[in-house]
C-alpha angles and dihedrals in degrees: 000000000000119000134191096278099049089061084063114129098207100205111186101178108154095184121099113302097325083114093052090041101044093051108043076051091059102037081041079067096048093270120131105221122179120206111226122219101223139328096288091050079054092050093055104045093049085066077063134080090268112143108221139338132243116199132172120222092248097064091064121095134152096281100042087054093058096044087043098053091047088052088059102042092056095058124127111269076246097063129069102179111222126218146179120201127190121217138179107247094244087065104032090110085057090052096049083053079057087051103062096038091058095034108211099057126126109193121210117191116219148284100043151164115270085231094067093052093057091042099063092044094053093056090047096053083049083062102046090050095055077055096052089052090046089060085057108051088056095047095057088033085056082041097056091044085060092049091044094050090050093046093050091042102058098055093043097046091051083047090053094048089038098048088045084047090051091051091059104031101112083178118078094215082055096051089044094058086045096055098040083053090053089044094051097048094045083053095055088045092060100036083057091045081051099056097042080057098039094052092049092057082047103049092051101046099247095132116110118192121244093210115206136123119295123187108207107207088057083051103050093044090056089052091053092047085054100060099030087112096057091049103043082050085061104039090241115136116215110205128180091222091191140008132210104183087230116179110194136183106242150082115315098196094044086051088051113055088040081064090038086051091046097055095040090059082044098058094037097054092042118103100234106270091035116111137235120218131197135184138170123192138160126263138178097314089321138101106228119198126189130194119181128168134176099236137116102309133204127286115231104251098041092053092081098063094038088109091049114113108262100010121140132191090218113021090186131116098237101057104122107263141002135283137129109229097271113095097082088050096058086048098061096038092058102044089046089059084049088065085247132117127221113207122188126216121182120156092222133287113341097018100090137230144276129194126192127199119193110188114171114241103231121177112303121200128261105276101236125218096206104119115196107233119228116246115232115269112257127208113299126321111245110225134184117193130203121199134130098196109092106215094044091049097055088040100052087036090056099048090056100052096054078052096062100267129127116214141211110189122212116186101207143001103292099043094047087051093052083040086054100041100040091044101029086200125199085248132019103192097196127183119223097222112063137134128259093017116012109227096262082071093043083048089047092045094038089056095042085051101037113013120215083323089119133032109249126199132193120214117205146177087209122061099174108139092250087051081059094041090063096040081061104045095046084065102269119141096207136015123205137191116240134244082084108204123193098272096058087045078053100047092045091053095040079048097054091045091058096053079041088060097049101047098053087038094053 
């Protein structure tokens, strides 16, 4: 972010009137200059937000070479501090010398044009400013490390109480605490590994639209249902306020999770007791859907960054609950790829917040009635997995078998490939990361030995589309996102006993 100052064009110039001409000829185009006394007055005002330097060849003298030199070099990595220095033609070779000595320096003979003058400092200032914007992407990328580190930090720390608790809880109501804790902070952590992915699908335009039709009340309902417990937990009723039995044409997970997003702001920035208020309603070829809660509101001038990435309406420690500045950003992101538009009100701190979300209905496709019947379960799914972290391993192996798997285990590549090969399991749940060869290779060397004759599935710590699309071209039939909960666990192994099915049936 530039302000006035960095635009300044510092001129130190001792000779005659070059200071005064040079610039009445720069403010004359619209460019603040400001004359220096001397060099120490230079000096100063360079620590500043000042934008460039114009010098003339006759300001520099031995002392004001070395201080300056030591200025520069003493810059922030950020800052490359730029100057223009005039020289008489007959030293200009000296001054190039100067040039390199002091690094950002562009060097005019004179005489010159008075448009070449401005045109270097323009393009100096053009510089500056790239730099200014540089200083503050770091400081809102070391901004957002901080928040980040606090929000991690919180959940894992209550895991890691909670887990030593559990060790030593001789009492099962105890235990049970203990373990519901656990659940609900492994939850948050991934829903914040989620959104940092999320938003970076989003930022760089890799989401693609699963269009169906999507009937918002339900939507919106289910929404509600996910985060009752936050809210319970904070004495704030969320109440859908007006239907509209809205059917649109978009993509149910994506408007979901821009409702999901919304409440959740709601219920985070509500003083416990307030209450939290949602509507939708039809309007003019448009959904419109409104959430509006009693809590602690926007203030003016910070309304019109609340869709910035990062930004937050309260930075400090104490708000009422985590985040990391991102929610409002997918928000908008994803409505906008929806064709929509999401606009904010709030009449200033303490008056709370509405938000308004406006998605075209489109033409949504014929709801069907036709319902896929479940084939009946066979004997037990064969599995191979294939994960070289422990605890993972034991974990994920665990929770399959309770499920009715039986597992055979494999620690890197080349085990998991001899595991595959030698067992030809119903599923091979192989992680992408693994020592000796990664899982795209085990997927490569499984099909070359076996064909499409097992499902294989890749397990990843990364879910952008290009992470899929290599899943898919090394020879996996699915790729899923870890942490791995118990439903997806569900959905891969219904998914296997159904190929299962077909092919003994074919």
């Amino acid at each position: 972010m530039t302000t006035v100052d960095s635009e300044r064009v510092l001129v130190l110039a001792p000779r005659g009137r070059d200071a005064e001409l040079m610039q009445a000829l720069l403010n004359g185009h619209g460019l603040a200059a400001t004359s220096c006394t001397d060099a120490a007055d230079l000096l100063h005002q360079i620590q500043t937000d000042a934008g460039c330097a114009l010098l003339t060849q006759e300001a520099f003298d031995s002392q004001l070479q070395v201080t300056l030199s030591r200025a520069l070099a003493a810059q922030p990595a950020w800052s490359d501090f730029p100057l223009i220095v005039l020289v008489n033609a007959q030293n200009a070779e000296a001054s190039q010398v100067l040039a390199v000595e002091l690094g950002n320096v562009t060097v005019l003979e004179r005489p010159l044009a008075p448009h070449i003058l401005l045109t270097a400092v323009r393009a100096a200032l053009r510089g500056r400013r790239r730099q200014y914007e540089a200083r503050s992407a770091i400081q809102q990328r070391d901004q957002f490390l901080a928040m980040l580190g606090h929000e991690l930090r919180n959940p894992l720390g209550a895991i890691v109480l909670a887990s030593q608790l559990a060790r030593n809880s001789s009492e099962r109501s105890q235990l049970d605490q203990r373990l519901v804790l656990i659940e609900r902070q492994s939850s948050l952590l991934a829903r914040l590994v989620d959104d940092l992915l999320d938003v970076a699908r989003v930022t760089t335009g890799k989401v693609r639209l699963r269009r169906e039709a999507v009937d918002i009340d339900d939507t919106i309902r289910s929404s509600m249902a996910a985060l009752g417990d936050r809210a319970q937990a904070r004495s704030i009723p969320v109440v859908l306020a007006a239907t509209s039995g809205t059917i649109i044409e978009g993509d149910g997970v994506r408007i979901e999770q821009v409702i999901n997003n919304l409440l959740s702001n709601a219920i985070k920035y509500s003083p416990a007791g307030r209450s939290v208020t949602i509507t939708s309603a039809c309007d003019d070829g448009m959904c419109v859907i409104r959430v509006r809660d009693q809590g602690i509101g926007i203030a003016p001038e910070i309304q019109a960054h609340v869709f910035e990435l990062f930004a937050q309406a309260d930075s400090s420690l104490e708000r009422a609950d985590g985040g990391m500045g991102i929610g409002l950003t997918l928000v908008d992101r994803l409505v906008r790829l929806h064709g929509g538009r999401v606009d904010i009100a709030s009449a200033g701190i303490g008056h709370g917040t509405e938000v308004t979300v406006r998605l075209p209905i489109g033409s949504p496709p014929a709801p069907t009635n036709i319902v896929p019947l479940a084939p009946s379960l066979p004997a037990k799914l064969r599995v191979v997995l294939v994960e070289d972290n422990r605890d993972l391993r034991e974990l994920t192996a665990e929770m399959l078998e309770a499920l009715g798997c039986s597992v055979e285990l494999a620690v890197d590549g080349r085990e998991g490939i001899e595991r595959i090969v030698a067992n030809r399991p119903d599923l091979a749940l192989v992680d992408i990361g693994l020592p000796l060869l990664d899982g795209f290779a085990v997927a490569r060397e499984v099909r070359k030995q076996l064909g499409p004759e097992i499902m294989l599935v890749a397990a990843s710590g990364y879910g952008l589309d290009q992470d899929r699309e290599d899943a898919r071209r090394a020879g996996f039939d699915h790729h899923v996102t870890k942490p791995l909960g118990i439903e997806v666990l569900r959905e891969l192994i219904a998914h296997a006993l159904r190929e299962r099915v077909r092919s003994n049936s074919g």
